[in-house]
Backbone as ProteinMPNN parsed JSONL, in Angstrom:
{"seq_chain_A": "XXXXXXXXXXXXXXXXXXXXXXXXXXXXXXXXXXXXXXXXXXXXXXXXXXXXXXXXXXXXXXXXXXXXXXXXXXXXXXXXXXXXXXXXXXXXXXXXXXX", "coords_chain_A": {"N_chain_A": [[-35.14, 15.466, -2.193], [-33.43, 16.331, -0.53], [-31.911, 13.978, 0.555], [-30.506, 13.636, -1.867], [-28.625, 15.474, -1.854], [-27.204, 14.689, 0.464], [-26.371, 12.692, -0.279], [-24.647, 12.897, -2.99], [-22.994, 14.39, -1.246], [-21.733, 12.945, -0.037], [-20.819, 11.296, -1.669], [-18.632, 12.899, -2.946], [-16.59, 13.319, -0.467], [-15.982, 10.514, -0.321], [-15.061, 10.385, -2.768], [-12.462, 11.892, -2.306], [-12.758, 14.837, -2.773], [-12.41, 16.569, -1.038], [-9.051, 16.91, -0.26], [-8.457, 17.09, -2.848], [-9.75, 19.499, -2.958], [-8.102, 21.207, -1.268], [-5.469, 21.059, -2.206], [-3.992, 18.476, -1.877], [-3.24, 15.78, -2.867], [-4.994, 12.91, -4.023], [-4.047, 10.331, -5.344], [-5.254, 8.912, -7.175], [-5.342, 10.478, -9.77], [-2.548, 9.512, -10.251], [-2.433, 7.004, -10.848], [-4.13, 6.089, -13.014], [-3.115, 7.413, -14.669], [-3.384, 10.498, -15.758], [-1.749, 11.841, -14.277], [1.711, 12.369, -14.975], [4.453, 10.254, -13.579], [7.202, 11.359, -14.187], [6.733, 14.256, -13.824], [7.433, 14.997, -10.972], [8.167, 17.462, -8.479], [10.413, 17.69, -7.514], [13.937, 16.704, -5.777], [14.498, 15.8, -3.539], [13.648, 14.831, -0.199], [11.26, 16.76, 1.73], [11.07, 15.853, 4.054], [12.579, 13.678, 4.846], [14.747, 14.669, 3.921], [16.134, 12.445, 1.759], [16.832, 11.267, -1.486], [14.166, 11.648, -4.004], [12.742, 9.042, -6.201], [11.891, 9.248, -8.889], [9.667, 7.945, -9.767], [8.671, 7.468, -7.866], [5.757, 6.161, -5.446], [4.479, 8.069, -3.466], [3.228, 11.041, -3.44], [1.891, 14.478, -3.249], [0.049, 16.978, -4.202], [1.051, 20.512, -4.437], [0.969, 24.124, -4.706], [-0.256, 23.356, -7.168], [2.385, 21.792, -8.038], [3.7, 18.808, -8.182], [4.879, 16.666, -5.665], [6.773, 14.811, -4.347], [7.78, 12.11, -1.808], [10.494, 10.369, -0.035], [8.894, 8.009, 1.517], [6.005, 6.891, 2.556], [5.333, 8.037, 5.369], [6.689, 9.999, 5.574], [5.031, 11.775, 3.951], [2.723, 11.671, 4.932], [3.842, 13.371, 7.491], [4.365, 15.747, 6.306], [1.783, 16.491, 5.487], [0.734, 16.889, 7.796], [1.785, 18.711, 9.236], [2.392, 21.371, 7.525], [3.858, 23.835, 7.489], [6.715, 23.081, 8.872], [7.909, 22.337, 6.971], [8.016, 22.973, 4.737], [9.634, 25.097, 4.129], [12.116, 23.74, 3.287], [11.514, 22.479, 1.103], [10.367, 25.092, -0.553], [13.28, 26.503, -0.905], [14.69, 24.223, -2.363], [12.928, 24.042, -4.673], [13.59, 26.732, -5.727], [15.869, 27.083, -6.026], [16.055, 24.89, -8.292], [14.783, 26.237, -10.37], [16.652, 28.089, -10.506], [18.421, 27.402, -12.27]], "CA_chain_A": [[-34.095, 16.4, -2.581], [-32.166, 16.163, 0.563], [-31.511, 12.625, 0.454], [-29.857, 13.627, -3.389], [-27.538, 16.441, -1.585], [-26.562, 13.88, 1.482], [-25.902, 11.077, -1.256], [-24.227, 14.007, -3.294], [-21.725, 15.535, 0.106], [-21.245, 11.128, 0.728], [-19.437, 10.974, -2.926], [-17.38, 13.591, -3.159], [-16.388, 13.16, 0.385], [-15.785, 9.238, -0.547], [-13.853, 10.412, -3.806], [-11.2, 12.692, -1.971], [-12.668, 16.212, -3.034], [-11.53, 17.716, 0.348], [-8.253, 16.651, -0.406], [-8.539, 17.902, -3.993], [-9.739, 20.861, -3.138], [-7.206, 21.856, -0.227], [-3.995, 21.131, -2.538], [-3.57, 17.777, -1.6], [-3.875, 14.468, -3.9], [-5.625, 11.246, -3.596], [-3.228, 9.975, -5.861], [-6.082, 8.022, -8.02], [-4.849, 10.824, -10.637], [-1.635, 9.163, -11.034], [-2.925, 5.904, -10.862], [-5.223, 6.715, -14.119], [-2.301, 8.397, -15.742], [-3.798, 11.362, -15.716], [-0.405, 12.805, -13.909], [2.995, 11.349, -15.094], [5.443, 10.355, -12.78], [8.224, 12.043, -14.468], [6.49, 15.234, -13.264], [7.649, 15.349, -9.391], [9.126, 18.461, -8.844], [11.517, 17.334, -6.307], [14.541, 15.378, -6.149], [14.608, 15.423, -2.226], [12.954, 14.624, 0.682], [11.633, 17.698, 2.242], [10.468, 15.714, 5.398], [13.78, 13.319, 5.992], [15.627, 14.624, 3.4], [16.938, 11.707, 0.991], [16.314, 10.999, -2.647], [13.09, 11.203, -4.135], [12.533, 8.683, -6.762], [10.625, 9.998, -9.903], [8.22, 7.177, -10.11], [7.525, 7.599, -6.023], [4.118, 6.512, -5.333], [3.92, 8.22, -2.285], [3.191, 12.561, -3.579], [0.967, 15.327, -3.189], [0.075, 18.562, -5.08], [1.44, 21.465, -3.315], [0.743, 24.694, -5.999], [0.181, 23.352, -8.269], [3.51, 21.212, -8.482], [3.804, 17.559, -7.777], [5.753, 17.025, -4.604], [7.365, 13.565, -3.773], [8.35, 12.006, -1.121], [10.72, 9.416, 0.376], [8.144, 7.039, 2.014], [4.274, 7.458, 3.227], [5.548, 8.248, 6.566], [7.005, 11.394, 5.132], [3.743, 12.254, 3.122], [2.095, 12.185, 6.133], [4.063, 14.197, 8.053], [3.891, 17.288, 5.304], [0.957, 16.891, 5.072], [0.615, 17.22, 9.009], [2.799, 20.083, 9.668], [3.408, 22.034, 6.19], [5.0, 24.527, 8.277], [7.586, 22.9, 9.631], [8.668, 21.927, 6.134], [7.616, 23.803, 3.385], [10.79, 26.119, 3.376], [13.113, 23.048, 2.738], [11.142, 22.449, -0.429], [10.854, 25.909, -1.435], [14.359, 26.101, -0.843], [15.061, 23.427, -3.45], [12.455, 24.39, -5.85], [13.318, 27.828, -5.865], [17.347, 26.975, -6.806], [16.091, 24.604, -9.786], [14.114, 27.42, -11.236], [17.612, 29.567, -10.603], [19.332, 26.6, -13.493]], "C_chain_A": [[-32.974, 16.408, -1.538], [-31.186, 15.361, 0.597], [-30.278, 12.519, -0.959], [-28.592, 14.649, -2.503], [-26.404, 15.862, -0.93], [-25.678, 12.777, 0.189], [-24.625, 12.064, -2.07], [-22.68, 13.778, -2.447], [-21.289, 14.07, 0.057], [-20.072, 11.275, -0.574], [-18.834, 11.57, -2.983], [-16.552, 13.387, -1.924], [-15.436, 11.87, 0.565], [-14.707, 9.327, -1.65], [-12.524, 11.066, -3.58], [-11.403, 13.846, -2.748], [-12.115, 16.604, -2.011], [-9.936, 17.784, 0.242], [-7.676, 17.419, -1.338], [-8.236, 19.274, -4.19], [-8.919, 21.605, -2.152], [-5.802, 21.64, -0.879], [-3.346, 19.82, -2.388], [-4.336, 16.788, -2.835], [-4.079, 13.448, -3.464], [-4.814, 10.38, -3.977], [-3.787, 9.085, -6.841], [-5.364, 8.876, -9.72], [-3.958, 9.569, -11.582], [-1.616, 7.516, -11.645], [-3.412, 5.674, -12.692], [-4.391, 6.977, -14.879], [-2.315, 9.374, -16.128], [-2.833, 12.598, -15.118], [0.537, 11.817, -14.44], [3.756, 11.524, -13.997], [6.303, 10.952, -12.769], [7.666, 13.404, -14.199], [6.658, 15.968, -11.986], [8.179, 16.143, -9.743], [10.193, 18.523, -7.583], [12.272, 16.248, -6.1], [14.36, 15.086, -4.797], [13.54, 15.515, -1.405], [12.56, 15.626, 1.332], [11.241, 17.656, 3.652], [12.127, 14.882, 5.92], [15.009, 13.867, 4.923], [16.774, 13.869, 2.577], [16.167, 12.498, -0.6], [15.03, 10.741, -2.907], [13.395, 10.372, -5.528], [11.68, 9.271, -7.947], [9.633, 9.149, -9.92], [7.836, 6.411, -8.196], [6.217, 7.324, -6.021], [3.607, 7.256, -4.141], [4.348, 10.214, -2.967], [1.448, 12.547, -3.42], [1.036, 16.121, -4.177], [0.265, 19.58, -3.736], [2.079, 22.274, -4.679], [1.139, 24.409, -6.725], [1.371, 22.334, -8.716], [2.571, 19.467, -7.6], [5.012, 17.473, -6.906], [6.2, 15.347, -4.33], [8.096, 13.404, -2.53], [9.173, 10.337, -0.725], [9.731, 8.075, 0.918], [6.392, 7.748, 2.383], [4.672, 8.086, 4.543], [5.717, 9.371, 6.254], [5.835, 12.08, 4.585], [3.01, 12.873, 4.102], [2.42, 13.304, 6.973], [4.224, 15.789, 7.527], [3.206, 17.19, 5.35], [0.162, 17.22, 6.579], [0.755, 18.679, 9.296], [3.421, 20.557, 8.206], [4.34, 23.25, 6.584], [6.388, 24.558, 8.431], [8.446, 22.324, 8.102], [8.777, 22.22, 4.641], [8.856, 24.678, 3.136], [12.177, 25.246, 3.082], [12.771, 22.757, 1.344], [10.91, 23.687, -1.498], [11.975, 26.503, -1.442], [14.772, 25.615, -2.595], [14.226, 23.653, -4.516], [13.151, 26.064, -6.154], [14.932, 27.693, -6.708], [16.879, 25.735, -8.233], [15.506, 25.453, -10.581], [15.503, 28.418, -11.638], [18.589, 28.866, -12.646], [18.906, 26.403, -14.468]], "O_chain_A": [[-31.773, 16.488, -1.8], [-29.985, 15.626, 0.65], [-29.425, 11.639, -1.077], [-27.455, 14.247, -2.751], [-25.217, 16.059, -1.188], [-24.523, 12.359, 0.097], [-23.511, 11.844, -1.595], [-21.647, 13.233, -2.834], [-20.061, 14.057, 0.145], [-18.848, 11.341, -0.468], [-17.773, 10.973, -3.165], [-15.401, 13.213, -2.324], [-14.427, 11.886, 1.271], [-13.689, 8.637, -1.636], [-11.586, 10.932, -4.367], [-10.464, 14.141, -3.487], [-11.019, 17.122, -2.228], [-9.468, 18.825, 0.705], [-6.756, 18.211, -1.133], [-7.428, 19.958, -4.819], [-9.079, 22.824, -2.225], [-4.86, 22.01, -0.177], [-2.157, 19.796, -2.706], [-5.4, 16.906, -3.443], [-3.43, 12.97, -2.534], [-4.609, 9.472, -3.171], [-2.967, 8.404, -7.458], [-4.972, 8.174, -10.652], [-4.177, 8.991, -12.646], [-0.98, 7.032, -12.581], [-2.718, 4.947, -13.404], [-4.736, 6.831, -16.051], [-1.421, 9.649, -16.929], [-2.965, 13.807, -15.309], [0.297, 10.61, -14.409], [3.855, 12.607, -13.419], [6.673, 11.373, -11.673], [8.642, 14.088, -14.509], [6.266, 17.114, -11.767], [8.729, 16.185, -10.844], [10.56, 19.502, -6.933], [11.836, 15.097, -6.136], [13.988, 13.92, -4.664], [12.548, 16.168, -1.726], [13.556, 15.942, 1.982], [11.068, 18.623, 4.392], [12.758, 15.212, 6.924], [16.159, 13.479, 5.125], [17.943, 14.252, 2.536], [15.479, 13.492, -0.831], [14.497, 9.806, -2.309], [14.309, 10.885, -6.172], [10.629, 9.816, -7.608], [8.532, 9.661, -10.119], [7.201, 5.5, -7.665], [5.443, 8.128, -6.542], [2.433, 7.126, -3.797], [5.507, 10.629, -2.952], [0.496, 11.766, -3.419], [1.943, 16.07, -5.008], [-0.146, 19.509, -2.578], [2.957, 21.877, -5.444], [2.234, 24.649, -7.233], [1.299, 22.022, -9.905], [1.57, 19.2, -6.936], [6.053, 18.049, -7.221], [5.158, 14.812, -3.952], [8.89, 14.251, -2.122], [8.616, 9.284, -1.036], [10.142, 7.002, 0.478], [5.95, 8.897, 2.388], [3.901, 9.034, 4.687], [4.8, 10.095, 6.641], [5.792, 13.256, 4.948], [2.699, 14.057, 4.234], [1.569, 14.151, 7.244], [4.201, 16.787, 8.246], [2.933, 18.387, 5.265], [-0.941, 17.765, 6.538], [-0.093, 19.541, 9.527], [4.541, 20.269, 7.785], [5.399, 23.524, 6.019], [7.145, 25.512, 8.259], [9.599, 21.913, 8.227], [9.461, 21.768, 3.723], [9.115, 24.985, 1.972], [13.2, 25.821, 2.713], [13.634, 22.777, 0.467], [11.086, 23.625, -2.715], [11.846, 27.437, -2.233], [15.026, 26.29, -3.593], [14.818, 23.447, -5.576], [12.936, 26.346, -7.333], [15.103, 28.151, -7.838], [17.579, 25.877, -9.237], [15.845, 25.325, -11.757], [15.579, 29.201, -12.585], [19.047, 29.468, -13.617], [19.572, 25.828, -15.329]]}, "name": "protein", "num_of_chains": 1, "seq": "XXXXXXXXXXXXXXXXXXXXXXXXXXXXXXXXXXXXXXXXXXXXXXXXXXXXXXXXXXXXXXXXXXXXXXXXXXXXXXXXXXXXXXXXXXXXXXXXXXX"}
């Protein structure tokens, strides 16, 4: 029974539940099709601040929304420090909700 829990904690662990379950995506979703691309909810960068592409492969989930970003480098670094960058994106989400 142990050996089933360990084997168990190994797969989800291996599939990107922690990820999942903290708000963040593996990105196998979009892969799958299971998210569309045309769903980012962001035109800009909220780490260097350019253009996001709609069919970006480099997002997260962040509530709930689909979040894009300019490059992996950027991904990373939101997903480092959401702090330091979370109020440029709700910022910009918050004025397309105003239109």
């Amino acid at each position: 029974m142990k050996n089933l829990v360990l084997g168990l904690a190994a797969a989800l662990i291996l599939a990107g539940f922690p990820q999942m379950a903290f708000g963040q995506c593996c990105g196998n979703c979009a892969k799958k099709g299971a998210v569309k691309k045309d769903v980012v909810a962001n035109e800009i960068c909220p780490v260097l601040g350019g253009k996001v592409s709609k069919d970006t492969p480099f997002t997260t989930v962040y509530e709930g929304k689909v979040i894009g970003f300019c490059c992996a480098s950027c991904k990373e670094a939101f997903k480092k420090d959401l702090g330091k960058y979370i109020g440029k994106l709700e910022e910009e989400l918050g004025e397309k909700e105003k239109e």
